[in-house]
N, C-alpha and C positions, 0 to 999 in steps of 0.2 A: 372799634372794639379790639381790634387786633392789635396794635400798639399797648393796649391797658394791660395782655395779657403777655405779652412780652415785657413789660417792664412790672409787672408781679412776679414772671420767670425770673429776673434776674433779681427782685427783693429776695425769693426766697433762696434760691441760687446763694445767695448774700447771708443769709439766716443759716444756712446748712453748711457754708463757712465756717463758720462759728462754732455752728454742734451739729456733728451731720446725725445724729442720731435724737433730733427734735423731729417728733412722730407727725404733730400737727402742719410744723414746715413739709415734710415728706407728702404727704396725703393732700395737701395744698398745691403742692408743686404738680404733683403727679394728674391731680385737676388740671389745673393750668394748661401740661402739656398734654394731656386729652383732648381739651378744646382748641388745643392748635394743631390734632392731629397727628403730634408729635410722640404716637406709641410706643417706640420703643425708652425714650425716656421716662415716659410715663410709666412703664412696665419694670424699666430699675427703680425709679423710687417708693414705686408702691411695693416691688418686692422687698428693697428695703426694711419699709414700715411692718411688711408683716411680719418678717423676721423679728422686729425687736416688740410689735404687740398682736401676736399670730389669733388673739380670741376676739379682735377688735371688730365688731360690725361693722364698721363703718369704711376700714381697708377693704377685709373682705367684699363690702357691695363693689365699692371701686374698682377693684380688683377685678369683677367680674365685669364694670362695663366695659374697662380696657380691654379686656380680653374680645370681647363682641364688639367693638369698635373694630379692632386689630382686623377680625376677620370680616367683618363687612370693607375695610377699606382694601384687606386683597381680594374679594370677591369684585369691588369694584372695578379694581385697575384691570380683571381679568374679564371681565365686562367689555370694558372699554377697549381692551385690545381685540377682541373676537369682531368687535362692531368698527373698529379700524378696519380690520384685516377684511372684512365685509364689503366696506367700502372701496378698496383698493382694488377687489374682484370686480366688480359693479361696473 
């Protein structure tokens, strides 16, 4: 699965070459690099897209899982480090 979504990254990557101001490439991509975790990319392109269609449902939802993705994944790392530094006491 992980490979499908890396070479969808670089179709659209390829698409927005072309016109980096195609909304549906933007919102596609910015998916893409959600599900690879890859936030802050996905956080330029969706901000992108809103900029060019700011009343768009469909960014806007987006828009908001990145954003709680974002923050659940440094909730995680800071998780993870408390529970290192635990271990290393122990």
């Amino acid at each position: 699965m992980r490979g499908e979504f890396e070479e969808a990254a670089e179709l659209f990557a390829h698409a927005l070459d072309i016109n980096s101001e195609h909304i549906q490439a933007l919102k596609d991509s910015a998916f893409v690099y959600l599900m690879e975790s890859k936030f802050t990319e996905a956080s330029e392109r969706i901000k992108k897209a809103r900029a060019l269609a700011p009343e768009d449902s469909e960014i806007k939802s987006l828009d908001r899982r990145i954003s709680i993705a974002k923050k659940i994944g440094q909730t995680h790392e800071v998780i993870s480090r408390i529970i290192k530094k635990d271990n290393n006491i122990s």
